[in-house]
N, CA, C and O atoms as CSV, one atom per row, in Angstrom:
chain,resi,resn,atom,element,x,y,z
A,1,UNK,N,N,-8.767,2.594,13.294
A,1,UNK,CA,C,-8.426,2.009,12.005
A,1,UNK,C,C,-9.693,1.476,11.346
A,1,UNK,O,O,-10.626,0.903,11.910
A,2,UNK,N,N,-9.572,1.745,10.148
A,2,UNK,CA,C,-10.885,1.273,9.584
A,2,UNK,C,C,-11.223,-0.096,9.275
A,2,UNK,O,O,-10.228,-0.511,8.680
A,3,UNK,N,N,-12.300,-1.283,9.363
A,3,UNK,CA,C,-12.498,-2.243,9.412
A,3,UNK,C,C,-12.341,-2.576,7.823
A,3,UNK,O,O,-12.442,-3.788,7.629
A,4,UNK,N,N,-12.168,-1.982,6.892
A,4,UNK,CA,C,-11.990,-1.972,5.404
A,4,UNK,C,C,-10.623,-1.369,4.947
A,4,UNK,O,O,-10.638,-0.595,3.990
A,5,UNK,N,N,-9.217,-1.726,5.683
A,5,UNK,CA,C,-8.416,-0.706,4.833
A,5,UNK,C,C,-7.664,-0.725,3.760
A,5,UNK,O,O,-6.517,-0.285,3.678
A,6,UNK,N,N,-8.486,-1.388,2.663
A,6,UNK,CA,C,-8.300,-1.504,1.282
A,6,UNK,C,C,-9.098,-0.182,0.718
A,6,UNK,O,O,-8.717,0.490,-0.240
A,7,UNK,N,N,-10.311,0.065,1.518
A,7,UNK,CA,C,-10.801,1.578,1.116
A,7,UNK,C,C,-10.245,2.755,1.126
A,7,UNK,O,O,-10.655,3.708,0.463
A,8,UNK,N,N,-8.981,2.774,2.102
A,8,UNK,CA,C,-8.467,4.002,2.175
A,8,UNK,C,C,-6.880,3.772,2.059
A,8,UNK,O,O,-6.107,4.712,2.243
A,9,UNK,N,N,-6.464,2.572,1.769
A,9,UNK,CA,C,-4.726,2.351,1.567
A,9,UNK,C,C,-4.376,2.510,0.384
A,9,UNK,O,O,-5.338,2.830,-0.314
A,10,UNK,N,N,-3.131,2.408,-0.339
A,10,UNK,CA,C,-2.685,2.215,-1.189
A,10,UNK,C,C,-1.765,0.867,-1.444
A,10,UNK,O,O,-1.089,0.658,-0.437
A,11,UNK,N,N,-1.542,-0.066,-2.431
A,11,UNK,CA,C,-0.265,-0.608,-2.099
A,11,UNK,C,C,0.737,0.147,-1.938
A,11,UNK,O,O,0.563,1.330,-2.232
A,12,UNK,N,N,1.828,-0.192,-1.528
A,12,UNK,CA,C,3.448,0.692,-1.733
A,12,UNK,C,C,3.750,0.637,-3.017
A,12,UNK,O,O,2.987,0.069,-3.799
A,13,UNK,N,N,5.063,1.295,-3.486
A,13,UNK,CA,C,5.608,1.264,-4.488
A,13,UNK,C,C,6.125,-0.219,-4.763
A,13,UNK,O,O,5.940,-0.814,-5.825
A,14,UNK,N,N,6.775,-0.712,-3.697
A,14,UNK,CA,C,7.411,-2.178,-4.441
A,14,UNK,C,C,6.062,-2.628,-4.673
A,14,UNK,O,O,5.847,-2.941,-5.844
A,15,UNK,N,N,5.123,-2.743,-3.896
A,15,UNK,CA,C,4.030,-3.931,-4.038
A,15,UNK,C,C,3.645,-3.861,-5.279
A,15,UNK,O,O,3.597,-4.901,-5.936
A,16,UNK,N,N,3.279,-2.576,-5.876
A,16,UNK,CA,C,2.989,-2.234,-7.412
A,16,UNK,C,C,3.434,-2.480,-8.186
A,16,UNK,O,O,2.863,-2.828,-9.220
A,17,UNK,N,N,4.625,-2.408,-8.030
A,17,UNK,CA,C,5.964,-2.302,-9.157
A,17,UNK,C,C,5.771,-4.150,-9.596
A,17,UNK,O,O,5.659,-4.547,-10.756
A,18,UNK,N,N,5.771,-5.093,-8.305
A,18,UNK,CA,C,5.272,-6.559,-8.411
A,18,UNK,C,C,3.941,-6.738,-9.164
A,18,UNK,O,O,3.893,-7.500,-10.130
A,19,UNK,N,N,3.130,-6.226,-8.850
A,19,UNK,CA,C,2.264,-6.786,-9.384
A,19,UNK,C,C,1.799,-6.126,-10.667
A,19,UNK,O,O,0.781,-6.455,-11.276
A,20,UNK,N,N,2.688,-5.106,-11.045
A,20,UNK,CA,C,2.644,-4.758,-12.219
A,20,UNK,C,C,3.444,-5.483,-13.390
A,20,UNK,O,O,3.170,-5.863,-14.529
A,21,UNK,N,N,4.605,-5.493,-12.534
A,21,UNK,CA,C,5.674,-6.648,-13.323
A,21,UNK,C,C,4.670,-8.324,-13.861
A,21,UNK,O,O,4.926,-8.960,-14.883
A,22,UNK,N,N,3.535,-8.697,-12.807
A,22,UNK,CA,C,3.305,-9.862,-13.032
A,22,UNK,C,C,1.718,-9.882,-13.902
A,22,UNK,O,O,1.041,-10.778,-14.405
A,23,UNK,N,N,1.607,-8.771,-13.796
A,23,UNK,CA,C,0.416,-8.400,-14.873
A,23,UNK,C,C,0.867,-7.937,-16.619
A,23,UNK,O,O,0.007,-7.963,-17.500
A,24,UNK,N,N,2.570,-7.461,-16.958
A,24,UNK,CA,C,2.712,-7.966,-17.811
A,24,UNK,C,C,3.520,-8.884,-18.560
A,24,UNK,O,O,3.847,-8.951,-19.745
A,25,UNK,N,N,3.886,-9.975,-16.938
A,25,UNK,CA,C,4.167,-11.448,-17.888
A,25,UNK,C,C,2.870,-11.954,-18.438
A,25,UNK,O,O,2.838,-12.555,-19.511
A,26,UNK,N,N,1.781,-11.716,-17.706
A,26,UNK,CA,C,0.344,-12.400,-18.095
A,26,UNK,C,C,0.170,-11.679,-19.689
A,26,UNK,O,O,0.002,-12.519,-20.573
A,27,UNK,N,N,0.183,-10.737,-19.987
A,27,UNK,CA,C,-0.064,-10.018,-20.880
A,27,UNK,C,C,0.812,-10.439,-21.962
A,27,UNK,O,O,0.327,-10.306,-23.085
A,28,UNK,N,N,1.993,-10.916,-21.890
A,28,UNK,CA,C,3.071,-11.207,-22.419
A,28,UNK,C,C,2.835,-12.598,-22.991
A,28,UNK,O,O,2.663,-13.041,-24.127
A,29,UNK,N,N,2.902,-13.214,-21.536
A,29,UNK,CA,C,2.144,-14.766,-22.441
A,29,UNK,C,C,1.203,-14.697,-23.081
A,29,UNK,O,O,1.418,-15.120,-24.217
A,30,UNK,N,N,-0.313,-14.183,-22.842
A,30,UNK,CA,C,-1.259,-14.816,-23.445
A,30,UNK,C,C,-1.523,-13.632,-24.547
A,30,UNK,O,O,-2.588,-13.493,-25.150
A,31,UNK,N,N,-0.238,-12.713,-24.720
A,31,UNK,CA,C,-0.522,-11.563,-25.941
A,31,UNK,C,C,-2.086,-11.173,-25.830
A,31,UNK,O,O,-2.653,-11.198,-26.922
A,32,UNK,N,N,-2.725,-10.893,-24.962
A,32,UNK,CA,C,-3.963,-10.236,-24.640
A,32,UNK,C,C,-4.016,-8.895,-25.138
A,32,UNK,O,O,-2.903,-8.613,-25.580
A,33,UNK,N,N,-4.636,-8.164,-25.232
A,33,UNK,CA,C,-5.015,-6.575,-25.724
A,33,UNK,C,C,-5.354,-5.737,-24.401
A,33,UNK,O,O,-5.017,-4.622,-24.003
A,34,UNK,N,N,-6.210,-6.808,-23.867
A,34,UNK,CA,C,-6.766,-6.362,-22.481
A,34,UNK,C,C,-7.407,-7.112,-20.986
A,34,UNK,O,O,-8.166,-8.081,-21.006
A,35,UNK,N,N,-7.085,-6.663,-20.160
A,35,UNK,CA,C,-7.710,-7.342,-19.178
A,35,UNK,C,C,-9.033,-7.000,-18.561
A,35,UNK,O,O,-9.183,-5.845,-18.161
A,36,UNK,N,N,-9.894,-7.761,-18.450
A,36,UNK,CA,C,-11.211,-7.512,-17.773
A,36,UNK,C,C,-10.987,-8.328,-15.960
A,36,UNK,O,O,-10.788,-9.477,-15.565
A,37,UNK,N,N,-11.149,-7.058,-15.329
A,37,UNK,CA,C,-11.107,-7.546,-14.015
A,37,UNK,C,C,-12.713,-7.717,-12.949
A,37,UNK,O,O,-13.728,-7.087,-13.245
A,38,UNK,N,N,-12.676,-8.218,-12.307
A,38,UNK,CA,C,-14.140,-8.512,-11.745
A,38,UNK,C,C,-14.111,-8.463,-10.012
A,38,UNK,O,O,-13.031,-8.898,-9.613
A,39,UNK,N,N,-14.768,-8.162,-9.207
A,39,UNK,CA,C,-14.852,-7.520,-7.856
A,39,UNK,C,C,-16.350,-7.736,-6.816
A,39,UNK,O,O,-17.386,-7.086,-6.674
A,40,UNK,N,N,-15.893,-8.788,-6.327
A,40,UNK,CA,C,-16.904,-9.158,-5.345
A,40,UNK,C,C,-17.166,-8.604,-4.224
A,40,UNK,O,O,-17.712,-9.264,-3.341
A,41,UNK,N,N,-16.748,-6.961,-3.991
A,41,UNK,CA,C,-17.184,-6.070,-2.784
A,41,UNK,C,C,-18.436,-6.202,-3.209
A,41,UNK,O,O,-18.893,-6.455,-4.324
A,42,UNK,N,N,-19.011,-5.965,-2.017
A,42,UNK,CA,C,-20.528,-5.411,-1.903
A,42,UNK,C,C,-20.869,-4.192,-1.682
A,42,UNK,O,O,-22.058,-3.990,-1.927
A,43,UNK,N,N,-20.083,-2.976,-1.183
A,43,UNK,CA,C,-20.285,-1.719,-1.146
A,43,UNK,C,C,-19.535,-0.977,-2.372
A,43,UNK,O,O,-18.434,-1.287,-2.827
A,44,UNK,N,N,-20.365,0.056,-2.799
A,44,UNK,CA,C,-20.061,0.346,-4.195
A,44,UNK,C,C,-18.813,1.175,-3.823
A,44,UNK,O,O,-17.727,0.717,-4.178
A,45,UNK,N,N,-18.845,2.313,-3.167
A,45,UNK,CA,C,-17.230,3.143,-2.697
A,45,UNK,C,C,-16.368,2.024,-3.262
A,45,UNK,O,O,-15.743,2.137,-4.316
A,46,UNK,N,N,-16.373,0.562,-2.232
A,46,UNK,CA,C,-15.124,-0.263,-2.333
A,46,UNK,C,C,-14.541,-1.055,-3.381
A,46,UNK,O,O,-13.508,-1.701,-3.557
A,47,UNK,N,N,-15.740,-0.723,-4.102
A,47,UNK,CA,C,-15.703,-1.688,-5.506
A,47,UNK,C,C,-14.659,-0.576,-6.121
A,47,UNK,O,O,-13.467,-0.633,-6.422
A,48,UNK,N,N,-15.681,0.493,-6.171
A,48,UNK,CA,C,-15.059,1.720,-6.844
A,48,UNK,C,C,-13.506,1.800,-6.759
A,48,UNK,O,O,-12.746,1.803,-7.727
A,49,UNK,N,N,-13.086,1.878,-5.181
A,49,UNK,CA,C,-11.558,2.107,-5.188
A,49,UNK,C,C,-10.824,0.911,-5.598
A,49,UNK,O,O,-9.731,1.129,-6.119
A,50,UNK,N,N,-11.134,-0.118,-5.492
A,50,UNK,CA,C,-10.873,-1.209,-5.861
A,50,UNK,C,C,-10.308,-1.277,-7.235
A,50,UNK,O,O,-9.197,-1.746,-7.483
A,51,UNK,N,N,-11.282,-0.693,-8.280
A,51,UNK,CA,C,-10.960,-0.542,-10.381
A,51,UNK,C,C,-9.905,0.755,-9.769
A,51,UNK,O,O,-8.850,0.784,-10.404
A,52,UNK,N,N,-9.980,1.634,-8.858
A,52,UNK,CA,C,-8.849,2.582,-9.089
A,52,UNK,C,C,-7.171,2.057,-8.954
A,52,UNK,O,O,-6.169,2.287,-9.631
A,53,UNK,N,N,-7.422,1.275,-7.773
A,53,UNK,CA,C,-6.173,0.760,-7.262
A,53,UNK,C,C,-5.786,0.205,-8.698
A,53,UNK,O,O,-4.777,0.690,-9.210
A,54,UNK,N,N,-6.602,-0.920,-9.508
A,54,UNK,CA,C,-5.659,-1.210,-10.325
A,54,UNK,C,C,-5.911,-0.766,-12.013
A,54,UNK,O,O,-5.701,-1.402,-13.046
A,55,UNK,N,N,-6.513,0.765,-11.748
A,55,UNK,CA,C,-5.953,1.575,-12.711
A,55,UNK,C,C,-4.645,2.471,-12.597
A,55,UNK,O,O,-4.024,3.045,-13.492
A,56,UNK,N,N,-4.367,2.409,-10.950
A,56,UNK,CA,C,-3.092,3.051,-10.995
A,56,UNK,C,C,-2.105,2.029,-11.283
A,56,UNK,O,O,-1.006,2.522,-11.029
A,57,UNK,N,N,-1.993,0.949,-11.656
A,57,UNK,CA,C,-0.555,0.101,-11.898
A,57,UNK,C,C,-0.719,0.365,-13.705
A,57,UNK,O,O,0.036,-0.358,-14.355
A,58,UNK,N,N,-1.264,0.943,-14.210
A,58,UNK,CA,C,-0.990,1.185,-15.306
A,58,UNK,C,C,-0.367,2.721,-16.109
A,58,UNK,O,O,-0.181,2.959,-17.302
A,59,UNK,N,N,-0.125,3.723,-14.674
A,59,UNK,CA,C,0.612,4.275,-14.728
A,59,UNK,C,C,1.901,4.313,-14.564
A,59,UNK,O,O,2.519,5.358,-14.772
């Protein structure tokens, strides 16, 4: 198992479906346009999958 397995997991569907749901009460309240997210990995891969993971809750 890999010592990083945020590099190679996915959330599940419910987990998404949550934290998609709670990304647009945020959006909802503060009527935002957009969110800027920020990522304190130190290896670039992990950063990388990291903006993917939560470009997929916007599908």
């Amino acid at each position: 198992m890999s010592s990083r397995p945020w590099a190679t997991s996915r959330p599940g569907a419910d987990r998404r479906r949550k934290i998609r749901a709670r990304l647009d009460v945020l959006l909802e309240q503060t009527q935002a346009d957009e969110l800027i997210f920020t990522c304190d990995l130190y290896e670039t891969a992990d950063r990388h999958r990291a903006f993917e993971i939560v470009a997929e809750l916007r599908q």
